[in-house]
N, C-alpha and C positions, 0 to 999 in steps of 0.2 A: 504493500500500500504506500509505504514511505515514498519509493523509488518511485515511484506510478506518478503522482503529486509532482515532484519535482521536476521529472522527465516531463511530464503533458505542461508544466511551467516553460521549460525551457523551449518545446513544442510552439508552443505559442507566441513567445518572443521571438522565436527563429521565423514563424508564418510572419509576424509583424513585420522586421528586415527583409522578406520575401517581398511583401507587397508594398512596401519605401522605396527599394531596387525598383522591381518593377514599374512604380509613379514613374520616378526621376531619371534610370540610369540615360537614359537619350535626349533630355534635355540640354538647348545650348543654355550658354552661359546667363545671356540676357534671361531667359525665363528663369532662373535658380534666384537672381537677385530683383524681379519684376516685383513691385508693390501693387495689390493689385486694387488696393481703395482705401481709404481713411481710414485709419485703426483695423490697419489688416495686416498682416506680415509675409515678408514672401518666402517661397519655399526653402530657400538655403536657415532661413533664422528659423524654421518650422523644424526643420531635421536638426538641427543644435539643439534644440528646446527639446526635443525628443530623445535626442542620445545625451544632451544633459541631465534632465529628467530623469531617465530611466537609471543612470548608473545612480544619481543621488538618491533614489527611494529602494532599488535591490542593495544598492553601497553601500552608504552613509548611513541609511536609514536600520534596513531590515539585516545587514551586517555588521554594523558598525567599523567601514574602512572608509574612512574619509577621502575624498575625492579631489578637494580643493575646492570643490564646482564655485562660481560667478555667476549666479543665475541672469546677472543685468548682461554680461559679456554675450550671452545667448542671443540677444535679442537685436546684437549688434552686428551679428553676423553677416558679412559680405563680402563676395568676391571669392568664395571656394567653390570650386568646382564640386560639380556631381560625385568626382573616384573620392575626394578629400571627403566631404560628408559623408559616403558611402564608406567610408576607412572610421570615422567617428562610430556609426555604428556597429560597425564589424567589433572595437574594439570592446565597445560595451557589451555586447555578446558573447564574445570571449570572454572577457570579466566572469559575467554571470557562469558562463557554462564552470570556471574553475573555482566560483567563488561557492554558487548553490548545496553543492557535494557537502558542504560545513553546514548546512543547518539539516535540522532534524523536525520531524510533524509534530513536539511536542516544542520549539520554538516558533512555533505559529502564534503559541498564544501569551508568549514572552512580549511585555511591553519596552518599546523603543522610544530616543525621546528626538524629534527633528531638531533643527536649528533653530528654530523658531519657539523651542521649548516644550512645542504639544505632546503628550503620550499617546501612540498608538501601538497598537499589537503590531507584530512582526508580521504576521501575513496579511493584516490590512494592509501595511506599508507593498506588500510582492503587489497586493492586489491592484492599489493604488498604479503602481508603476506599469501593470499592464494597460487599465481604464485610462490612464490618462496617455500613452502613448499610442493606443486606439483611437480614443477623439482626436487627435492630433493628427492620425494618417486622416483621417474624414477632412479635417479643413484645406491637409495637404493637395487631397483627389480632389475638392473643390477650385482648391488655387490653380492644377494645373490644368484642369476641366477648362477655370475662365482663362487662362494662359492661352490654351488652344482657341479661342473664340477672339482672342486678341491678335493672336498673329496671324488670326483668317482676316482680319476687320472686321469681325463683327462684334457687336456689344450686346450683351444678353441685356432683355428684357427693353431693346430698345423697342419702336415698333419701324414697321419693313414696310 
């Protein structure tokens, strides 16, 4: 049961990197740093926020191996290519596949405290880092959804 848990975790983060590649790997340059509206962010600071996130809530959080993470550095990200964010992930995957083998199903319910100070269980924390790295591919597929409607000329929701 232990192993099961952990492997369908790591299952899962692996599907998430499957489908981040997949968005981005052929994206040029311009579409990775494209803004694509007021308080919106483009896909390169989307995948930062994503493989920051994820290594601070499986790391920092539900392991306690601190990261260094900048969460505000995240959101300033520009001008990396596709391989370079694609290497950011990979690495936090890595991470996790050598980090996870350390905990056990009876540390799920060991409380952890963020940076922020708040206590949370240890597997709310895994869980968090999948939930939120999930919403994030959703705004990514959006971003590159209107990406593609921009470099046709067109503009969603204009009228034709």
């Amino acid at each position: 049961m232990e192993t099961n848990f952990f492997a369908n975790y790591l299952e899962r983060l692996e599907n998430l990197q499957r489908n981040i590649r997949n968005e981005i790997q052929d994206l040029p340059q311009e579409a990775i740093d494209w803004v694509p509206g007021p308080e919106m962010n483009p896909t390169g600071v989307l995948l930062a926020h994503i493989a920051g996130s994820l290594r601070y809530w499986i790391g920092d959080v539900a392991l306690g191996d601190s990261s260094g993470r900048i969460r505000e550095s995240e959101f300033k990200t520009y001008g990396l290519s596709a391989v370079e964010l694609l290497r950011r992930m990979e690495a936090v995957i890595d991470y996790a596949r050598g980090a996870l083998p350390r905990l056990r199903l009876s540390d799920l319910e060991q409380k952890r405290r963020t940076e922020e100070g708040e206590e949370v269980a240890c597997g709310w924390a895994l869980l968090h880092a999948l939930e939120h790295g999930y919403l994030h591919l959703g705004h990514l597929q959006l971003t590159t959804q209107l990406w593609a409607e921009h470099a046709r000329g067109h503009h969603p929701g204009a009228q034709e």
